[in-house]
mmCIF file of the N, C-alpha and C atoms, coordinates in Angstrom:
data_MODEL
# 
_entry.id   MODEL 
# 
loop_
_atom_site.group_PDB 
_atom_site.id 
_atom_site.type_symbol 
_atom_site.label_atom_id 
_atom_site.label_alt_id 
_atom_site.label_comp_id 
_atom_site.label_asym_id 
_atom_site.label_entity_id 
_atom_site.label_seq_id 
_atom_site.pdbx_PDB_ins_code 
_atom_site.Cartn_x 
_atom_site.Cartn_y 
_atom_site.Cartn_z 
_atom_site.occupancy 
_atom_site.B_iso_or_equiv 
_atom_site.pdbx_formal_charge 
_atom_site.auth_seq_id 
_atom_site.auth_comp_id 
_atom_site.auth_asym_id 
_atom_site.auth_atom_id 
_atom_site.pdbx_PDB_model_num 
ATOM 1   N N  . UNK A 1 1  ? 97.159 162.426 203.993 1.00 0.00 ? 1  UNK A N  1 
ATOM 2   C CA . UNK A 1 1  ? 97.134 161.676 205.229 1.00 0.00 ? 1  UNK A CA 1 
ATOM 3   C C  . UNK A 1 1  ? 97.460 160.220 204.903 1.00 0.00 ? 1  UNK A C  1 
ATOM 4   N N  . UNK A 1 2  ? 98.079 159.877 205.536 1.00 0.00 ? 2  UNK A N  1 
ATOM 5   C CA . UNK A 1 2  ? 98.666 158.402 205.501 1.00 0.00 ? 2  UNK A CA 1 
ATOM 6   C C  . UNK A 1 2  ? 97.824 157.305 206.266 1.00 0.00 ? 2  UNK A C  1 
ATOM 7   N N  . UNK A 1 3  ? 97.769 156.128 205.563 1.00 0.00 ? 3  UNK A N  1 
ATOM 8   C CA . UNK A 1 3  ? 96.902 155.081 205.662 1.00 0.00 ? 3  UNK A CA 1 
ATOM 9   C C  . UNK A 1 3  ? 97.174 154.466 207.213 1.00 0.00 ? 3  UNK A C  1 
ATOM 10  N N  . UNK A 1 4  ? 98.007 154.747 207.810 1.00 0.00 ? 4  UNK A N  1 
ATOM 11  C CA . UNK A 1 4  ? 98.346 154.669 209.118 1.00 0.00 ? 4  UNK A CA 1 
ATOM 12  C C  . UNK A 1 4  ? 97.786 155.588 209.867 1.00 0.00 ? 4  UNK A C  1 
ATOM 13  N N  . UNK A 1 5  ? 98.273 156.886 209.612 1.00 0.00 ? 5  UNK A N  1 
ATOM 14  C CA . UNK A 1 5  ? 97.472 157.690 210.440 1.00 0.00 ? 5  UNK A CA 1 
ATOM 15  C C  . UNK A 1 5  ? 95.668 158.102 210.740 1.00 0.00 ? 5  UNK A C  1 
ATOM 16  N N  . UNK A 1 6  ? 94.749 157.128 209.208 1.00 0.00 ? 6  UNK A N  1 
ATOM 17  C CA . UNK A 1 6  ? 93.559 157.390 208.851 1.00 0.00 ? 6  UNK A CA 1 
ATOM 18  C C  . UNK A 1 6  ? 93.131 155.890 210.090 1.00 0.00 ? 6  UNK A C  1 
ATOM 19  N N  . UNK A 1 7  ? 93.966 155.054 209.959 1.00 0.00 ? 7  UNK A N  1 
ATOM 20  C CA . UNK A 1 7  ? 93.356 154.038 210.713 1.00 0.00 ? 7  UNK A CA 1 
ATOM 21  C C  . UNK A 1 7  ? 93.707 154.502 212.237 1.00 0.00 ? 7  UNK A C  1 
ATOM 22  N N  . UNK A 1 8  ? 94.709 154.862 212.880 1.00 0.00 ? 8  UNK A N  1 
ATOM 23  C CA . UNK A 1 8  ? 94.959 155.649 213.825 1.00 0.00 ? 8  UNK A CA 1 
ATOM 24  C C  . UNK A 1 8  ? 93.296 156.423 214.649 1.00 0.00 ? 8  UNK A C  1 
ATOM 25  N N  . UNK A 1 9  ? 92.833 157.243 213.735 1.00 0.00 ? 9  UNK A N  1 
ATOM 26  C CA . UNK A 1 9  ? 92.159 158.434 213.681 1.00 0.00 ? 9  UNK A CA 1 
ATOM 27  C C  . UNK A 1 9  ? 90.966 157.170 213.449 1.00 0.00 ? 9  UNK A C  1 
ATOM 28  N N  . UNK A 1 10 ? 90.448 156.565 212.990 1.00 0.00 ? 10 UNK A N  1 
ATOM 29  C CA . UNK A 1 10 ? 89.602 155.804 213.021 1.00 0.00 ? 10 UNK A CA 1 
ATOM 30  C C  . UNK A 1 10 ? 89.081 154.597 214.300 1.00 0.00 ? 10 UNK A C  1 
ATOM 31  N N  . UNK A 1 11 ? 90.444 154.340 214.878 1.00 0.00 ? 11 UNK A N  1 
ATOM 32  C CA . UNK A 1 11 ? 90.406 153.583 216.443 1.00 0.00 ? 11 UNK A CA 1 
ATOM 33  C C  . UNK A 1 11 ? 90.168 154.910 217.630 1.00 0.00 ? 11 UNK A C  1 
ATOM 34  N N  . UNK A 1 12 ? 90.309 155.914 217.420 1.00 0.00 ? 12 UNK A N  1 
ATOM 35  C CA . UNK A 1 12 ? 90.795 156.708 217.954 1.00 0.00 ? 12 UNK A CA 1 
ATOM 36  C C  . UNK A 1 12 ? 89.461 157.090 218.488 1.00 0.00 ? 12 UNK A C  1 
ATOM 37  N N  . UNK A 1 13 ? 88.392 157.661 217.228 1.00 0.00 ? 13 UNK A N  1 
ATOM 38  C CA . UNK A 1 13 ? 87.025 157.542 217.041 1.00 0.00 ? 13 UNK A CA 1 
ATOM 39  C C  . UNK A 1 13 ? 86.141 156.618 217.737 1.00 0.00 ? 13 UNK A C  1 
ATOM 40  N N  . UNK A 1 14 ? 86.405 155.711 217.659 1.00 0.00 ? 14 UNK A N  1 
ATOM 41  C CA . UNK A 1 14 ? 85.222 154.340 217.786 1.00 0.00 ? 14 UNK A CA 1 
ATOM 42  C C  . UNK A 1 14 ? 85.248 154.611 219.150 1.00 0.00 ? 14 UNK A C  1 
ATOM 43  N N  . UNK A 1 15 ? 86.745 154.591 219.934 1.00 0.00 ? 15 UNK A N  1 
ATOM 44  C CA . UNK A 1 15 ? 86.540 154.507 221.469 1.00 0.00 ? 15 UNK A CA 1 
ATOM 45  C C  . UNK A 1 15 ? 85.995 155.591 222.133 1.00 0.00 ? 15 UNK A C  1 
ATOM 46  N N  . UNK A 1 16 ? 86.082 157.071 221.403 1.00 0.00 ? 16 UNK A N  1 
ATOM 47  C CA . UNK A 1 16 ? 85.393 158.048 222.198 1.00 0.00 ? 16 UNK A CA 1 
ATOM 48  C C  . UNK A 1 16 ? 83.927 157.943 222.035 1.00 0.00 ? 16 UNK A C  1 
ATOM 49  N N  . UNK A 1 17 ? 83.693 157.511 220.464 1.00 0.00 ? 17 UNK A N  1 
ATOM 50  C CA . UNK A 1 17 ? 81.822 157.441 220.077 1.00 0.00 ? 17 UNK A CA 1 
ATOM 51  C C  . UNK A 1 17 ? 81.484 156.561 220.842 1.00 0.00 ? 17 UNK A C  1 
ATOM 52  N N  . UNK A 1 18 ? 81.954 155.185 221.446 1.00 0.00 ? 18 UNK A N  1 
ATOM 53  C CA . UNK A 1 18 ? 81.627 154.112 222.716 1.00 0.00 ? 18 UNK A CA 1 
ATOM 54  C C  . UNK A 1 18 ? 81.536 154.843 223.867 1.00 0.00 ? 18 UNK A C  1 
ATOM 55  N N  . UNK A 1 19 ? 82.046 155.936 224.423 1.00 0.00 ? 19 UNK A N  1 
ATOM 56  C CA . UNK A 1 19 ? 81.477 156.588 225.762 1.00 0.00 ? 19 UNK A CA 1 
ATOM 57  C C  . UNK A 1 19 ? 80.974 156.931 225.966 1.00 0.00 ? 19 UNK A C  1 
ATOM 58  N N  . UNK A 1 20 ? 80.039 157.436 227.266 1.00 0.00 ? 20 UNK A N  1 
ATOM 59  C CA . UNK A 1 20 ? 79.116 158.059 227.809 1.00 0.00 ? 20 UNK A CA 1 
ATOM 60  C C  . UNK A 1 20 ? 78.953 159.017 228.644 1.00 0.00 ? 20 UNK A C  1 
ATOM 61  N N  . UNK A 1 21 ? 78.421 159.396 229.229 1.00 0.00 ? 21 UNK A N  1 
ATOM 62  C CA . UNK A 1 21 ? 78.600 160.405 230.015 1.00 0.00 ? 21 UNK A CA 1 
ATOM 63  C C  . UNK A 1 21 ? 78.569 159.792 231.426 1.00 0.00 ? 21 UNK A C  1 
ATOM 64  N N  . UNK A 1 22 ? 79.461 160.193 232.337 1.00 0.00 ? 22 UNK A N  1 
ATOM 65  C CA . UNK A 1 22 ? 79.315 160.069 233.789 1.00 0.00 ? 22 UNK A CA 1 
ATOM 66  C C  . UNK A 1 22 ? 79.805 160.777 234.527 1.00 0.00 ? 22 UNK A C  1 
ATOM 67  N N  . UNK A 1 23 ? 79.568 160.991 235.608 1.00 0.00 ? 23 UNK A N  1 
ATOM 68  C CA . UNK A 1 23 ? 79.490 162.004 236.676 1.00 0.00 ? 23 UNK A CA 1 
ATOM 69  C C  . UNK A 1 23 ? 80.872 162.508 237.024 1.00 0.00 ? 23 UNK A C  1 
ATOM 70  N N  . UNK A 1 24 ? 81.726 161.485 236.877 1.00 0.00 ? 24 UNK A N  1 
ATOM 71  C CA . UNK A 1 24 ? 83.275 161.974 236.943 1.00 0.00 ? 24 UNK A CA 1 
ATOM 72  C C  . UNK A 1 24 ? 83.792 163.203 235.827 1.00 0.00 ? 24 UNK A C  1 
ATOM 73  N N  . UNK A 1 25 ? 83.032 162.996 235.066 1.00 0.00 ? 25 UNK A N  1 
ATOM 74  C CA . UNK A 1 25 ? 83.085 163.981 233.841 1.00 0.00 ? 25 UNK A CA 1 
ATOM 75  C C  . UNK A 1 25 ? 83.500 165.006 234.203 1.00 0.00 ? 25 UNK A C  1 
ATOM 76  N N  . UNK A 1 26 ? 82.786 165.634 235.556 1.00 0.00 ? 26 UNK A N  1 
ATOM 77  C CA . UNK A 1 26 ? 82.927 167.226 236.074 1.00 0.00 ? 26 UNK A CA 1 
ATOM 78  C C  . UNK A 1 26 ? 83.926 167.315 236.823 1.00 0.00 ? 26 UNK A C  1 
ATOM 79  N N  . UNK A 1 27 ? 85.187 166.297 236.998 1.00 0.00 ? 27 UNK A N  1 
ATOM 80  C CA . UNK A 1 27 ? 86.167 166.901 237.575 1.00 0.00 ? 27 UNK A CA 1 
ATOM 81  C C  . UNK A 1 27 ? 87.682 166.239 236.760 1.00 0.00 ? 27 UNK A C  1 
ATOM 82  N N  . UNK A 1 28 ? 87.058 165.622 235.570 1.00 0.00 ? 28 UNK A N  1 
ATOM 83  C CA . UNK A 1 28 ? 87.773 165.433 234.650 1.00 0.00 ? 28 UNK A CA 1 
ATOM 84  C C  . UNK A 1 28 ? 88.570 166.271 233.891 1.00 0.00 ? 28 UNK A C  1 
ATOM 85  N N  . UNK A 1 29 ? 90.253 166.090 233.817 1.00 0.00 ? 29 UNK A N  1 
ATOM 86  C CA . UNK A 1 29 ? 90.997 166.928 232.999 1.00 0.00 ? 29 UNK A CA 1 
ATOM 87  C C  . UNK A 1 29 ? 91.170 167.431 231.385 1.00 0.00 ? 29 UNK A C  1 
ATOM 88  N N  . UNK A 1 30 ? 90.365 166.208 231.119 1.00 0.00 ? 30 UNK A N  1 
ATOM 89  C CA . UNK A 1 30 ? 91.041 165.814 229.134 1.00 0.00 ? 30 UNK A CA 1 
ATOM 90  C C  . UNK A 1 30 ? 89.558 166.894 228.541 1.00 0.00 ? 30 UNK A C  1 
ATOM 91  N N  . UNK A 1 31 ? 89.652 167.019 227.499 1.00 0.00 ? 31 UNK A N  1 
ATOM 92  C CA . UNK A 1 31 ? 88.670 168.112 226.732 1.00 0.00 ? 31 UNK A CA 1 
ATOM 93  C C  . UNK A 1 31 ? 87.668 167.292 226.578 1.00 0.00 ? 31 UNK A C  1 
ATOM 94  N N  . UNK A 1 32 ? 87.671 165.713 226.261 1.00 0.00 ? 32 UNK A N  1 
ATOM 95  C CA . UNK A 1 32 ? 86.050 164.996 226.110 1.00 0.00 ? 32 UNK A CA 1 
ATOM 96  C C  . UNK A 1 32 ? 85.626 165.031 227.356 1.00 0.00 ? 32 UNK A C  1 
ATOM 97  N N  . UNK A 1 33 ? 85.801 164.950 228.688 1.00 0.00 ? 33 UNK A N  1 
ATOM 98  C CA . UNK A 1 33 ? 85.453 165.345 229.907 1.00 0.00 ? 33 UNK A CA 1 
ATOM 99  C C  . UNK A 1 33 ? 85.018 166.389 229.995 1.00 0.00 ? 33 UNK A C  1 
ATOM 100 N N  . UNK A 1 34 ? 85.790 167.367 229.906 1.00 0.00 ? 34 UNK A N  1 
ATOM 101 C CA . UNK A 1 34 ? 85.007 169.166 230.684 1.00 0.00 ? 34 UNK A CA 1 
ATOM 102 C C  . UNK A 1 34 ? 83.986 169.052 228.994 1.00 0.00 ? 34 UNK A C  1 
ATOM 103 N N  . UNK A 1 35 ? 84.085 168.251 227.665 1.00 0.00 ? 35 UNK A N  1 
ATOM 104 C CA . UNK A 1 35 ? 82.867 168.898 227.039 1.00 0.00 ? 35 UNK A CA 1 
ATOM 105 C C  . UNK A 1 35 ? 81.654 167.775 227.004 1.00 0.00 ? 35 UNK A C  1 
ATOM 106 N N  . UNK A 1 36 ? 81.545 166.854 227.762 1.00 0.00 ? 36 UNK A N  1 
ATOM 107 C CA . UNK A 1 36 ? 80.636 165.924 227.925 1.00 0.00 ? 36 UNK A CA 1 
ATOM 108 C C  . UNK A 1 36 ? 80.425 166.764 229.234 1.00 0.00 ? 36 UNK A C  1 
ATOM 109 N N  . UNK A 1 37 ? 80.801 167.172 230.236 1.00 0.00 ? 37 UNK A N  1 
ATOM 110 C CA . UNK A 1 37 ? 79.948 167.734 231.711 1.00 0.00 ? 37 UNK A CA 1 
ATOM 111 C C  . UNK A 1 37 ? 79.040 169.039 231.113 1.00 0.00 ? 37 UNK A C  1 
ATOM 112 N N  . UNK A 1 38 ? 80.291 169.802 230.215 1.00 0.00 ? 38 UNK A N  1 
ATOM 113 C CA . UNK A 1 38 ? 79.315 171.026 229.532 1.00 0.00 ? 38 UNK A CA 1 
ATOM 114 C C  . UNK A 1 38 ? 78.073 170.837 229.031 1.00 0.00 ? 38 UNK A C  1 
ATOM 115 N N  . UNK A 1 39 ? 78.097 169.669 227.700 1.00 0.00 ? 39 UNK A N  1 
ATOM 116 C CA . UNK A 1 39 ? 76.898 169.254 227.434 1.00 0.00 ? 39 UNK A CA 1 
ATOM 117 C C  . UNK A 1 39 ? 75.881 168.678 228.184 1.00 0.00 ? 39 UNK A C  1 
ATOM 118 N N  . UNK A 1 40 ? 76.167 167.864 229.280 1.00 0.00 ? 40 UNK A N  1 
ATOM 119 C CA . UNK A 1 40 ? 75.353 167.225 230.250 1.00 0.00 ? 40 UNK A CA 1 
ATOM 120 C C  . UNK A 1 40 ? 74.920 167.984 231.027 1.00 0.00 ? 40 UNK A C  1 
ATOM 121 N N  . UNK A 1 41 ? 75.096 169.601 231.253 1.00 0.00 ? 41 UNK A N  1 
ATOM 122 C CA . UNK A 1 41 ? 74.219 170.700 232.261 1.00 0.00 ? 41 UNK A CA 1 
ATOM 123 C C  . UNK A 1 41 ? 73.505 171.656 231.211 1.00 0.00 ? 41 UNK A C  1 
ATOM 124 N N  . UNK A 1 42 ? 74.078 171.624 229.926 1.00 0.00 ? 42 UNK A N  1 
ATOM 125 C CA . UNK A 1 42 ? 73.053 172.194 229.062 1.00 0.00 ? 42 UNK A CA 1 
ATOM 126 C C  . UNK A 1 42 ? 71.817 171.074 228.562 1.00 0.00 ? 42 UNK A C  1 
ATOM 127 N N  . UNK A 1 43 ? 71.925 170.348 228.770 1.00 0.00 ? 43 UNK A N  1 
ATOM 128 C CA . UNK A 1 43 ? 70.317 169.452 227.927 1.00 0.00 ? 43 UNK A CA 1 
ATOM 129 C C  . UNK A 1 43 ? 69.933 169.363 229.630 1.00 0.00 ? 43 UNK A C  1 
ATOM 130 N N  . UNK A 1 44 ? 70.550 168.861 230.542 1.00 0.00 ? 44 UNK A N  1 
ATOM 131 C CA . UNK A 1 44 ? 70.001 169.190 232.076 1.00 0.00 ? 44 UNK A CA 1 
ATOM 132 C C  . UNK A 1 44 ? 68.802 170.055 232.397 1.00 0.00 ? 44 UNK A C  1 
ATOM 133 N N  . UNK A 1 45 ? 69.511 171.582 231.864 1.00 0.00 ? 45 UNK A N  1 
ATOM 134 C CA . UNK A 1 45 ? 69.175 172.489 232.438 1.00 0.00 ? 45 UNK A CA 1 
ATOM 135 C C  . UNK A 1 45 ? 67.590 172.838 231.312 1.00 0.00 ? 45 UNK A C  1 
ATOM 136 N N  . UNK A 1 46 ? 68.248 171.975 230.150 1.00 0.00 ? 46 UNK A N  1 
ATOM 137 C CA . UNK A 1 46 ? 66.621 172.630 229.305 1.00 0.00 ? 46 UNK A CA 1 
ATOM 138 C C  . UNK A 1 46 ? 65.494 171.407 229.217 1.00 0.00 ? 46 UNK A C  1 
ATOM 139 N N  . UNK A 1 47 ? 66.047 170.418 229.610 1.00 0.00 ? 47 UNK A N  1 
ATOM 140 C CA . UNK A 1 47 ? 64.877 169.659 230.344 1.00 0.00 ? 47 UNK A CA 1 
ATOM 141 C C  . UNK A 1 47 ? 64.142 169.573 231.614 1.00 0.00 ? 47 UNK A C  1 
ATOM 142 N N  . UNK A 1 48 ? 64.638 170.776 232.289 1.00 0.00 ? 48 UNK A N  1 
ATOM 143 C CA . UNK A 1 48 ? 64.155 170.647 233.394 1.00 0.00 ? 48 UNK A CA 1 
ATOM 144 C C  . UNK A 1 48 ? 63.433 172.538 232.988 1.00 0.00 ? 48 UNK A C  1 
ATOM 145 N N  . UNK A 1 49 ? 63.649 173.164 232.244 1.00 0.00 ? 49 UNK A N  1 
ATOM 146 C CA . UNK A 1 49 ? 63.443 174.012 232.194 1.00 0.00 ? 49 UNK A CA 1 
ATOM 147 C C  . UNK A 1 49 ? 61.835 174.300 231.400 1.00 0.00 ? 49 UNK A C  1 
ATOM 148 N N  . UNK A 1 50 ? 61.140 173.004 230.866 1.00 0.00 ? 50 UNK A N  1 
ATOM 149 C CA . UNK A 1 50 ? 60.225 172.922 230.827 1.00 0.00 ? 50 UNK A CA 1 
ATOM 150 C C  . UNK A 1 50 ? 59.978 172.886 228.755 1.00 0.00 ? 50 UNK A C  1 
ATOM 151 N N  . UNK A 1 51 ? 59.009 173.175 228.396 1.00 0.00 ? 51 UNK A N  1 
ATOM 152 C CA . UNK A 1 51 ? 58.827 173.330 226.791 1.00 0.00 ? 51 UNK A CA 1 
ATOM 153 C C  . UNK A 1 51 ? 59.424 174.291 226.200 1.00 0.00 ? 51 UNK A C  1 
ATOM 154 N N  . UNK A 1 52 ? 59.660 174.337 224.696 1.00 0.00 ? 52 UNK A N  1 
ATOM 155 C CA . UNK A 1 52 ? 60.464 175.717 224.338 1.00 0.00 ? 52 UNK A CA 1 
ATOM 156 C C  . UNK A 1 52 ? 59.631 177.081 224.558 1.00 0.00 ? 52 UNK A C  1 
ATOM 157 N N  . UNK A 1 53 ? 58.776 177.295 224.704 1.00 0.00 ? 53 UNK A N  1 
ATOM 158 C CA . UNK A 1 53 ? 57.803 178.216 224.942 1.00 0.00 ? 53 UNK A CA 1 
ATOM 159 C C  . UNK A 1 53 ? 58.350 178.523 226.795 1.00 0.00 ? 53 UNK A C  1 
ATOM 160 N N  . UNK A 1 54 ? 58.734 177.870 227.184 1.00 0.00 ? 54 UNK A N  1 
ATOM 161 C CA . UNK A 1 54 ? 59.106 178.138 228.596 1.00 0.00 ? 54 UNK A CA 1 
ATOM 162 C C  . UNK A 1 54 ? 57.794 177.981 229.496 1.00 0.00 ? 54 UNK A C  1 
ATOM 163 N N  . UNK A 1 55 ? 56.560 177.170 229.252 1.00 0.00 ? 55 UNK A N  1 
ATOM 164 C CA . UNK A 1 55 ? 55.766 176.742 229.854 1.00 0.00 ? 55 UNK A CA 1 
ATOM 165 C C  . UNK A 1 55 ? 55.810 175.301 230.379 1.00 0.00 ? 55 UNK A C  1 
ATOM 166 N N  . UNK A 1 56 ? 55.569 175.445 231.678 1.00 0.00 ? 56 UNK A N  1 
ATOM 167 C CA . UNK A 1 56 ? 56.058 174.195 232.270 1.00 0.00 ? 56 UNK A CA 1 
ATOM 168 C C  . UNK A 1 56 ? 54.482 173.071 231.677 1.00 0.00 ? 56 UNK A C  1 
ATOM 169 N N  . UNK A 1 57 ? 54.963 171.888 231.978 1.00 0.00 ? 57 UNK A N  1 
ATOM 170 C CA . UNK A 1 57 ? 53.956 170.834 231.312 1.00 0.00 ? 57 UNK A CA 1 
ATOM 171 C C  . UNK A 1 57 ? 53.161 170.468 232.558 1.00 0.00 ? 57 UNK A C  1 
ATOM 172 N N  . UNK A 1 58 ? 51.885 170.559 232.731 1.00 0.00 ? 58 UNK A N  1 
ATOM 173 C CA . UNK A 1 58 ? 50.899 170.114 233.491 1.00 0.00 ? 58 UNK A CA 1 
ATOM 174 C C  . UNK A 1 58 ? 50.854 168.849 234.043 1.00 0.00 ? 58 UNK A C  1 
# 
């Protein structure tokens, strides 16, 4: 890999690890979109789903 393409791949990085998740996510085209909405209804769904035991907290 060429020292161009490592720094490439290194800017490339920084700006996706700088994002976050937001709500547009779910009707977003690009693959960090549909897999930031994916991830954002799976931790959703198991925080609301209570302890790992599946007992809700008092």
């Amino acid at each position: 890999m060429s020292k161009k393409q490592n720094k490439v791949n290194k800017e490339d990085s920084r700006n996706i690890a700088e994002r976050n998740y937001e709500p547009e996510n779910y009707s977003g085209n690009t693959q960090f979109d549909k897999g930031m909405a994916e991830t954002h209804e799976q931790v959703s769904d198991d925080y609301h789903e209570g302890t790992i035991d599946r007992k809700l907290k008092e």
